[in-house]
Backbone bond lengths (Angstrom), bond angles and torsions (degrees), N, CA, C in turn:
res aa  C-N    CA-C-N  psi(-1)  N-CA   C-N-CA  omega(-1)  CA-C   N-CA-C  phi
1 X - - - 1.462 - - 1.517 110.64 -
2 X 1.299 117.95 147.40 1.367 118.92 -163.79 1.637 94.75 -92.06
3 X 1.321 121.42 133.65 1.550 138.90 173.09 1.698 115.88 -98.23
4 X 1.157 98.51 99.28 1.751 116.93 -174.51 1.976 93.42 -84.79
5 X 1.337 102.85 119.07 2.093 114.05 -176.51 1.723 83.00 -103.76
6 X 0.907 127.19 -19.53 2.122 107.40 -161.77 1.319 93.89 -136.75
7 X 1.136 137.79 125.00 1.590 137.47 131.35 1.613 104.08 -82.02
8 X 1.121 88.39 124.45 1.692 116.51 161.09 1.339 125.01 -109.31
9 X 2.337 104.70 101.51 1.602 94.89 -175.58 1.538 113.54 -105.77
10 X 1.343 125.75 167.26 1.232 153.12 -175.50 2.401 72.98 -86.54
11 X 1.760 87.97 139.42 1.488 100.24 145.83 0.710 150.06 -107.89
12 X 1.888 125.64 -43.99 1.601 111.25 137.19 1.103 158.83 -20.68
13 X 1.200 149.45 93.32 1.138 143.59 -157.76 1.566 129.68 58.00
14 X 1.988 106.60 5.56 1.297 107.07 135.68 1.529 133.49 -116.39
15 X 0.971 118.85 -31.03 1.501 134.31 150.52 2.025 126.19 -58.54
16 X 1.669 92.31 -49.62 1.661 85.89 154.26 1.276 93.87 -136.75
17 X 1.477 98.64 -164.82 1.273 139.56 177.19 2.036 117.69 -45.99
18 X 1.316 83.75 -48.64 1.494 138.43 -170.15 1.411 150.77 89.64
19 X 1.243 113.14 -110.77 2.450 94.61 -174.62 1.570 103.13 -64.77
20 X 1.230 101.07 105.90 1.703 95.82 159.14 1.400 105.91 116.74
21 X 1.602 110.31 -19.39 1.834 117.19 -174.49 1.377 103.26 -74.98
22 X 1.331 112.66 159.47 1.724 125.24 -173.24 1.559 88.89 -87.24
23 X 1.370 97.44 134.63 1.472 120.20 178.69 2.063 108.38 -61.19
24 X 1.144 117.05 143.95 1.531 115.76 166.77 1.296 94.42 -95.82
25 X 1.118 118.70 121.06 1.574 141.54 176.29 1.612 111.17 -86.11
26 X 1.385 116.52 -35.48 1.413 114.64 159.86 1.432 124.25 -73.39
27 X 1.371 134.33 12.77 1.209 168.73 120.54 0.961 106.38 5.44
28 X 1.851 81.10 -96.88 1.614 119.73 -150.51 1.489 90.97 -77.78
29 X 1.132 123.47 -21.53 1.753 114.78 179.36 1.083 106.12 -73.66
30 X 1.037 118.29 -34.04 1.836 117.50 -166.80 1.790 99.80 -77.40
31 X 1.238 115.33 -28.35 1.493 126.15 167.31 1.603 108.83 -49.18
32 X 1.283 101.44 -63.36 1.354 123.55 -160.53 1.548 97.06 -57.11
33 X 1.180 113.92 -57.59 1.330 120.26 -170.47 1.674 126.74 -53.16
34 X 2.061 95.49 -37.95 1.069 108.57 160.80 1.814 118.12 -46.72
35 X 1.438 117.53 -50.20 1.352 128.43 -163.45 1.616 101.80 -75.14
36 X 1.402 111.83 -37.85 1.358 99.06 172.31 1.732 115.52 -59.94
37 X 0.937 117.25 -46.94 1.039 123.47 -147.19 2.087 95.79 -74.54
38 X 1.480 101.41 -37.37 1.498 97.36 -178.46 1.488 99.81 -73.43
39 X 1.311 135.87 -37.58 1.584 125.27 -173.76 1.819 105.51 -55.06
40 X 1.403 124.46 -21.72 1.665 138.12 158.89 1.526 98.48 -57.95
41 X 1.168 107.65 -90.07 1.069 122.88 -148.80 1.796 122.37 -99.90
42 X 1.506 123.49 84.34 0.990 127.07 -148.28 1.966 106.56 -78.69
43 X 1.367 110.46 32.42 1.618 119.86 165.20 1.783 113.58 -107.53
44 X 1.469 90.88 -16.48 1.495 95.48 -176.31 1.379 109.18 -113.23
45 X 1.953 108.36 123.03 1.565 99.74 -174.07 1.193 126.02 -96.32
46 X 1.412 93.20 160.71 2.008 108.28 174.00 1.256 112.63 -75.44
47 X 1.489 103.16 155.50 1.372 128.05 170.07 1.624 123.75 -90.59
48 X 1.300 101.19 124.59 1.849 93.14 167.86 1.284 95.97 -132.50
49 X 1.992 97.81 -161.41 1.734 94.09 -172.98 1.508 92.05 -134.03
50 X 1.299 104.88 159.44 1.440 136.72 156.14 1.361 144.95 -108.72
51 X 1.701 132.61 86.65 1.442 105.72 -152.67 1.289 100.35 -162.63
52 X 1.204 135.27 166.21 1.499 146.11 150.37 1.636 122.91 -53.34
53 X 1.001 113.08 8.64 1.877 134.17 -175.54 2.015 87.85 -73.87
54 X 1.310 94.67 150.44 1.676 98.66 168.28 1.652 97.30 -96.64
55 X 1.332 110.59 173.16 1.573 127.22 -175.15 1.605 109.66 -44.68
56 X 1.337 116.47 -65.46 1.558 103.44 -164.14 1.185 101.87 -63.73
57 X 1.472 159.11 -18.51 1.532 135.26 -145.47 1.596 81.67 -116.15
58 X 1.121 136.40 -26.22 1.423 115.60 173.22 1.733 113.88 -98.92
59 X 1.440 116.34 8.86 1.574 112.31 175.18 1.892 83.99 -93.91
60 X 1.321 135.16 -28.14 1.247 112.71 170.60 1.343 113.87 -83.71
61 X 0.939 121.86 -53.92 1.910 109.14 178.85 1.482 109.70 -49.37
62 X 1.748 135.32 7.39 1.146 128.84 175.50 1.367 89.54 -102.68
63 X 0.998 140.94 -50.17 1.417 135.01 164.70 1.061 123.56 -39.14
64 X 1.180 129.75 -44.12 1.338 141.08 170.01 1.485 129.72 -54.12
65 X 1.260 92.48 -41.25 1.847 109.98 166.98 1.342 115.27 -111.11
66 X 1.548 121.75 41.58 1.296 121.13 173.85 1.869 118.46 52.24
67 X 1.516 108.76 11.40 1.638 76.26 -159.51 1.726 118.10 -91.11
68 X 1.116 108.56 164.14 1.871 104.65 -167.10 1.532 89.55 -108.74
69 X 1.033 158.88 20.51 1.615 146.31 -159.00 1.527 84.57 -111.16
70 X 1.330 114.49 175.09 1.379 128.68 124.54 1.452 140.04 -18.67
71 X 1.263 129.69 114.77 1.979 104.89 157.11 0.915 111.32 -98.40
72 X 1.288 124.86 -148.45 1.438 132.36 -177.16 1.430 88.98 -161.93
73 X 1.602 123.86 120.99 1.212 125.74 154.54 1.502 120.63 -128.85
74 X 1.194 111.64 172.32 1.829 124.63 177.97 1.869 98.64 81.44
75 X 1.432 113.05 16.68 1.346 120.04 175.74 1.397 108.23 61.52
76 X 1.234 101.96 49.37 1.611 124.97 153.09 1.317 100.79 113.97
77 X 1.684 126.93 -28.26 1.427 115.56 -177.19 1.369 129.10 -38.74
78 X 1.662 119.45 -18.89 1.568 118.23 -160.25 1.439 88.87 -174.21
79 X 1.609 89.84 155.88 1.666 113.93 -158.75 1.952 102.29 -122.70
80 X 0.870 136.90 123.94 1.090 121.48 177.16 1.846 94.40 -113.46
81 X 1.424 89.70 143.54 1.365 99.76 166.18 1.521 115.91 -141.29
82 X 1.911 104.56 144.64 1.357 108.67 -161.25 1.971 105.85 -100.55
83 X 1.498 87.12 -17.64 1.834 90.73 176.19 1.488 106.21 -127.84
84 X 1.487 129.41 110.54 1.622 130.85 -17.03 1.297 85.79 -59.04
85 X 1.468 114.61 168.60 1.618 168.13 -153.84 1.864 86.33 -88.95
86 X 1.387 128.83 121.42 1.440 109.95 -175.50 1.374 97.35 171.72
87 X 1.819 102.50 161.51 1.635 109.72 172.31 1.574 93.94 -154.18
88 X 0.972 84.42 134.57 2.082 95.48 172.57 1.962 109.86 -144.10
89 X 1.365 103.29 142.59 1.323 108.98 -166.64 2.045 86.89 -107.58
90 X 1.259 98.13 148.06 1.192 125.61 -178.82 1.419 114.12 -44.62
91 X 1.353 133.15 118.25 1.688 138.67 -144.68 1.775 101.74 -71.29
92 X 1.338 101.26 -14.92 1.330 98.90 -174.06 1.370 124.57 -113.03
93 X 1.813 109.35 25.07 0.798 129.30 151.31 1.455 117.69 -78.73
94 X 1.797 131.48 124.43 1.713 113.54 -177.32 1.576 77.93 -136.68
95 X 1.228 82.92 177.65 1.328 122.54 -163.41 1.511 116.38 -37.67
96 X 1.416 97.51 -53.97 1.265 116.73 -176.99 1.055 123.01 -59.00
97 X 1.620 111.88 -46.34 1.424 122.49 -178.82 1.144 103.90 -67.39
98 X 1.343 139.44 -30.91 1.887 129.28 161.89 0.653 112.41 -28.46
99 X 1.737 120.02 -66.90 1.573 120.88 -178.26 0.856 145.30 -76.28
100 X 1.648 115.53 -5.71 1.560 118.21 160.01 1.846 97.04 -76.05
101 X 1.175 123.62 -28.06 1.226 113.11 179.99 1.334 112.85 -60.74
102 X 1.454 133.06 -36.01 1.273 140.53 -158.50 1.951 95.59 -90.75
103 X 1.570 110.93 -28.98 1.428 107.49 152.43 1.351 130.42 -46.27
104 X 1.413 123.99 -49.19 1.326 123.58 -151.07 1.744 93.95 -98.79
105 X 1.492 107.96 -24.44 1.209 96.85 179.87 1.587 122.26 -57.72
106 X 1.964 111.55 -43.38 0.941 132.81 170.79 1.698 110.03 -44.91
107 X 1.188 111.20 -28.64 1.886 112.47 -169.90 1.949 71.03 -80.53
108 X 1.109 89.96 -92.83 1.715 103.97 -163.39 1.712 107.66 -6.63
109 X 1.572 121.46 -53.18 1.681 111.64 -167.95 2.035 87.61 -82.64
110 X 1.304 119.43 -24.83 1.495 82.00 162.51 1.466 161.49 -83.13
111 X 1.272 99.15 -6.51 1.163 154.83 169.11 1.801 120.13 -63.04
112 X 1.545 84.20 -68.57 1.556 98.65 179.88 2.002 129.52 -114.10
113 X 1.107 63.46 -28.91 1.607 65.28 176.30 1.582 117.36 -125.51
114 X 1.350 126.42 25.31 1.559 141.24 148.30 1.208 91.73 -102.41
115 X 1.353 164.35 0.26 1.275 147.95 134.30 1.290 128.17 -97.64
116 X 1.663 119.17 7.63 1.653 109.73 142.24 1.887 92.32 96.61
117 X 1.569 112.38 22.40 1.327 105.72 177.65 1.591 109.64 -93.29
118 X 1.396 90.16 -29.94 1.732 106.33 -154.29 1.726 112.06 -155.22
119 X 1.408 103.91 143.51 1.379 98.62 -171.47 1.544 87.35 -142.33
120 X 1.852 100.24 144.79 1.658 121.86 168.97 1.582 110.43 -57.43
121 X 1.456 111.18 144.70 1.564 98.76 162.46 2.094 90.57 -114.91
122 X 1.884 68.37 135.39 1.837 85.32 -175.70 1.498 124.83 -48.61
123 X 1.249 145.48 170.89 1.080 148.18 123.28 1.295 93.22 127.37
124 X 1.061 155.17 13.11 1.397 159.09 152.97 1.502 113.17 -63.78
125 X 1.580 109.51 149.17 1.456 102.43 -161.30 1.509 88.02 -142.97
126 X 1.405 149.26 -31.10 1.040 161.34 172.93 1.538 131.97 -121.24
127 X 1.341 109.40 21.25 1.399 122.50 -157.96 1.439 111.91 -169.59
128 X 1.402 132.68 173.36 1.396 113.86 -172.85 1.679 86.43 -165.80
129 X 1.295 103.49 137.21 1.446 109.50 169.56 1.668 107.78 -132.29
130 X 1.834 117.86 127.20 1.262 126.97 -175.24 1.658 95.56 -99.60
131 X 1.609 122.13 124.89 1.256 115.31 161.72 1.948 98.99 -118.54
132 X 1.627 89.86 148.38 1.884 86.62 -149.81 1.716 84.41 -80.10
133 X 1.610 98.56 174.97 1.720 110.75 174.08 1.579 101.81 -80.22
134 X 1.249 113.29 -179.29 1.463 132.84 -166.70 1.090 100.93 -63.39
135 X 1.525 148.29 110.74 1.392 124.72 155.67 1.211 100.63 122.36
136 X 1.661 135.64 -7.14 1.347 150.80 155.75 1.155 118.15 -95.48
137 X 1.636 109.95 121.02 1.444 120.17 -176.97 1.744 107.16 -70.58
138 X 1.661 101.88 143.41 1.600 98.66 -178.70 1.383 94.22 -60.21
139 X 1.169 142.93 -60.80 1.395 146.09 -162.02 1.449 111.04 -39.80
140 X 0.979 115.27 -14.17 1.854 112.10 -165.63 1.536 93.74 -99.66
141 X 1.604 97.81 -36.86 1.806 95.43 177.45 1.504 113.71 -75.83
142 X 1.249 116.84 -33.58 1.325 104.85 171.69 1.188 106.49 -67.38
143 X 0.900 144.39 -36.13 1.663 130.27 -161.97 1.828 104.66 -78.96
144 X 1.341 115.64 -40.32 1.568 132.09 166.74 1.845 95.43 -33.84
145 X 1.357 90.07 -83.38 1.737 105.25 -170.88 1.709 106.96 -43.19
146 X 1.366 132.87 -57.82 1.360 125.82 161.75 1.024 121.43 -35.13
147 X 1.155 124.71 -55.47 1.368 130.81 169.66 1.780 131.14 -37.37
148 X 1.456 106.27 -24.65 1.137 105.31 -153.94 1.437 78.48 -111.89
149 X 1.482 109.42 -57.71 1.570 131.42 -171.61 2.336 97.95 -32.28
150 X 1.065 99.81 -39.94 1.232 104.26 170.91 1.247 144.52 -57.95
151 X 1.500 102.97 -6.05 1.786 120.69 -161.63 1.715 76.63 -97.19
152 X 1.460 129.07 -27.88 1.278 113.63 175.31 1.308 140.10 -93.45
153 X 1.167 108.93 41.53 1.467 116.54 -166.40 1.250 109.97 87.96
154 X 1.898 107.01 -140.59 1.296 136.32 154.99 1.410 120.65 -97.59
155 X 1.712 111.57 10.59 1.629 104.13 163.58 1.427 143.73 -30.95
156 X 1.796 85.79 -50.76 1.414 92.51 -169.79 1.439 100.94 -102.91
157 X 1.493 118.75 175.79 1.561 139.49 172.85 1.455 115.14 -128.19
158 X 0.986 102.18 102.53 1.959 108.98 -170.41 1.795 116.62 -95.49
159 X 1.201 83.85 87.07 1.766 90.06 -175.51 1.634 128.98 -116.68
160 X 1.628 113.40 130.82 1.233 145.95 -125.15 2.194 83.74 -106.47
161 X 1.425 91.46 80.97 1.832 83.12 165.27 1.362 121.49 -90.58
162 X 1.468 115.01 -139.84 1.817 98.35 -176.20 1.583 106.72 -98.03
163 X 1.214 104.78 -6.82 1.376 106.83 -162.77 1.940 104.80 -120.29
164 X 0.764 110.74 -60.59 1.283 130.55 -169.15 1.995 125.10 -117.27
165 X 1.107 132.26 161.16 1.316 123.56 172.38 1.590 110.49 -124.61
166 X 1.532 88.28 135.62 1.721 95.60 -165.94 1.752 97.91 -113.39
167 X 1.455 91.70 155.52 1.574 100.90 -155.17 1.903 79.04 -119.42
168 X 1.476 127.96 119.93 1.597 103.77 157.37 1.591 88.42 -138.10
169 X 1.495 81.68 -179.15 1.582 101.86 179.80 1.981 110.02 -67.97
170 X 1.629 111.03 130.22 1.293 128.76 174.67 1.417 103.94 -37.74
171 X 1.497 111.19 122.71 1.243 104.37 -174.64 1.181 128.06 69.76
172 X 1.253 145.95 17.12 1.446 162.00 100.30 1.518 126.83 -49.37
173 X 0.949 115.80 62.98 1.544 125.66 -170.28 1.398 110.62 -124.95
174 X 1.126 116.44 171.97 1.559 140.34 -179.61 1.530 101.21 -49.09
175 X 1.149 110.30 -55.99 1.845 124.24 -162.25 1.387 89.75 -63.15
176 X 1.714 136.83 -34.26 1.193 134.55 -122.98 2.124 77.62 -118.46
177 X 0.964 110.25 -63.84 1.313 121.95 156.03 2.034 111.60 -16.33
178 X 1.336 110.07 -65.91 1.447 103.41 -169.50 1.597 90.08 -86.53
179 X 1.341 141.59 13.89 1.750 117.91 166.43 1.718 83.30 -105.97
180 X 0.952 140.60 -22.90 1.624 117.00 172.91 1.766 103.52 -82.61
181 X 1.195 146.41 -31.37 1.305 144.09 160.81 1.648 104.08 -33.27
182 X 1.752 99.95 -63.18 1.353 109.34 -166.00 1.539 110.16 -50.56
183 X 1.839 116.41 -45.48 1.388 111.35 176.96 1.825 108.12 -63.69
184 X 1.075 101.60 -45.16 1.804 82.36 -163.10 1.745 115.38 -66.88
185 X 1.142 93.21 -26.02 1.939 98.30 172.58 1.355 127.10 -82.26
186 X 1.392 116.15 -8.11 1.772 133.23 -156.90 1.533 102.42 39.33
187 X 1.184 129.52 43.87 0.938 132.71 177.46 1.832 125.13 -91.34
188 X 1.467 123.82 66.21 1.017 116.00 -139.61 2.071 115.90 -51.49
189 X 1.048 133.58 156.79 1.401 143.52 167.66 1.322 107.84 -14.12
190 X 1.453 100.49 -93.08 1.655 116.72 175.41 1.622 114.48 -46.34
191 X 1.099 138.81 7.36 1.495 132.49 168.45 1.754 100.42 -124.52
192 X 1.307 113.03 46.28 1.672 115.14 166.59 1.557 72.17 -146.37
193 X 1.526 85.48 158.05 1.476 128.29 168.04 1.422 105.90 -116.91
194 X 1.284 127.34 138.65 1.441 140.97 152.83 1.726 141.48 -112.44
195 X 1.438 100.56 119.28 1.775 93.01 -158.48 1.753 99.21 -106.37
196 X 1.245 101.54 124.14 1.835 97.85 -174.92 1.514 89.07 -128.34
197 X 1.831 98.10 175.13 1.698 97.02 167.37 1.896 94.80 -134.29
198 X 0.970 99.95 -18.49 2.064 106.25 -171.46 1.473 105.24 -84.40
199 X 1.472 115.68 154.01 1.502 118.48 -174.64 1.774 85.11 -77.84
200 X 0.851 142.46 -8.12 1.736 130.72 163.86 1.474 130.72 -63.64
201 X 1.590 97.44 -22.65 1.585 123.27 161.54 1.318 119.58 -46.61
202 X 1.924 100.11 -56.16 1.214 101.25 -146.25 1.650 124.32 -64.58
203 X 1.389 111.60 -12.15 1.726 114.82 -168.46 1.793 94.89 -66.91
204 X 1.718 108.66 -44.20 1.158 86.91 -159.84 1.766 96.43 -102.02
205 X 0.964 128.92 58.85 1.356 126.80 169.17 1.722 85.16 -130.72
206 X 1.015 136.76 -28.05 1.566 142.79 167.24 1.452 110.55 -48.00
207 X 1.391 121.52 -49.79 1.392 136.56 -174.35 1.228 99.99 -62.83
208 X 1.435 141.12 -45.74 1.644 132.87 -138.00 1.684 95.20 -97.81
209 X 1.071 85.97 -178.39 2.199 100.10 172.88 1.162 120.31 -89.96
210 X 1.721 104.38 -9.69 1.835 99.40 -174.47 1.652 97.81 -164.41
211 X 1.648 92.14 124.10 1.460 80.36 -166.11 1.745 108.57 -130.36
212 X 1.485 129.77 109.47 1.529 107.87 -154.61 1.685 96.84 -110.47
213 X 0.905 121.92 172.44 1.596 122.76 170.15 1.630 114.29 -131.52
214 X 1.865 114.60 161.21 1.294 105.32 -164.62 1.345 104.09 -78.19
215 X 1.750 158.90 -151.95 1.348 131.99 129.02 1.694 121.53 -69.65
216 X 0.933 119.02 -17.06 1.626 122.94 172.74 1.944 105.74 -53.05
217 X 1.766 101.20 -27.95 1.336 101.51 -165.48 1.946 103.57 -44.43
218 X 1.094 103.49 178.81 1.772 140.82 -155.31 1.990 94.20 -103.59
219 X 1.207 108.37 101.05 1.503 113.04 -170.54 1.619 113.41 -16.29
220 X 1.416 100.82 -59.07 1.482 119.04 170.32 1.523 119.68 -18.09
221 X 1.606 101.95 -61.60 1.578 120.96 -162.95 1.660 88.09 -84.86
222 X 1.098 138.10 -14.41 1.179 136.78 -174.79 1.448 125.07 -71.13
223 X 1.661 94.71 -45.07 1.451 120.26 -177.17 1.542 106.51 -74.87
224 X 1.359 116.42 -42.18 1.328 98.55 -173.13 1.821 103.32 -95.58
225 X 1.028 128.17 2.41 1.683 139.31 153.96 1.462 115.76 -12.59
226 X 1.245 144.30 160.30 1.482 129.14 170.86 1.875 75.04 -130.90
227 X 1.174 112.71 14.68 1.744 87.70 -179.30 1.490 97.70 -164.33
228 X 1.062 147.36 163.36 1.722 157.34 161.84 2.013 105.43 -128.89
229 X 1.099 105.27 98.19 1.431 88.08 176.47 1.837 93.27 -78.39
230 X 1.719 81.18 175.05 1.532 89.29 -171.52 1.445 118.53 -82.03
């Protein structure tokens, strides 16, 4: 029988509701409990997270659910870790590529959000997420952000979640995220599980050995699912 040591979850729309929804607190306990119980007993695995969240809102939801692993946030840009105490951004992030990032961002708020289509959500440091204003279809913003994202090559990766569109660096992704997890934990691939609900999930819920989805999930993440809870 195959032995899964890490679940790795998506938080949006599997953990909550999402931006702005009241947290299930019997949840995060049932999380927590999980993590206690694997720091005992090293057959039963821990939980971490995986997600497009910036650093502080997922260094507290790791607190929250006890977990000691690694996460992975900004959708792979950066790793937070709670044992040692630490944050490191992805090695193949350099210098440069900041600043073309800090370029496109500059197109993007002129573009989109000096005209009241679309606004940044803060706290991102390597990554950028546009959620549109009231009355603007995400689709118009994704297509905006492609658009621009294009004057740079293949830098960027312009991807269409349920809520918002996230702009990261090519090859900085989720999938890219759980093979740097996998090195710093020796935790091989196939012994994590991954739970997503967005077609942005799916590369790295593809990578792992066990991969379940919530039913709210995104047809996509559904199909390739080994499970749908109800």
């Amino acid at each position: 029988m195959q032995r899964i040591r890490l679940v790795v979850v998506d938080v949006d729309g599997v953990l909550s509701h999402g931006e702005a929804a009241p947290l299930d607190f019997a949840v995060l306990q049932r999380l927590a409990e999980f993590n206690d119980r694997a720091r005992q007993d090293p057959g039963y695995p821990a939980v971490t997270l995986c997600t497009g969240r910036p650093v502080p809102y997922v260094e507290v939801l790791m607190q929250a659910i006890h977990g000691y692993y690694p996460a992975v946030y900004e959708n792979g840009a950066g790793l937070y870790s709670p044992m040692p105490y630490g944050f490191k951004w992805h090695p193949a992030i350099t210098r440069d590529l900041q600043v073309r990032l800090i370029r496109v961002q500059s197109l993007l708020h002129d573009a989109l959000v000096d005209t009241e289509q679309a606004y940044f959500q803060p706290g991102k440091s390597a990554s950028l997420s546009l959620f549109p204003c009231p009355g603007v279809a995400l689709r118009k913003v994704f297509a905006e952000a492609s658009r621009l994202a294009r004057g740079f090559g293949d830098e960027f990766s312009i991807e269409e979640a349920a809520t918002c569109v996230n702009v990261i660096l090519r090859g900085i992704d989720k999938a890219e995220g759980m093979r740097w997890l996998s090195r710093e934990t020796g935790i091989a691939l196939a012994d994590m599980a991954g739970v997503g609900d967005s077609p942005s999930d799916v590369r790295f819920m593809q990578l792992l050995g066990w991969s379940p989805a919530p039913t709210n999930a995104h047809a996509s993440v559904k199909q390739i699912a080994r499970y749908t809870s109800p």
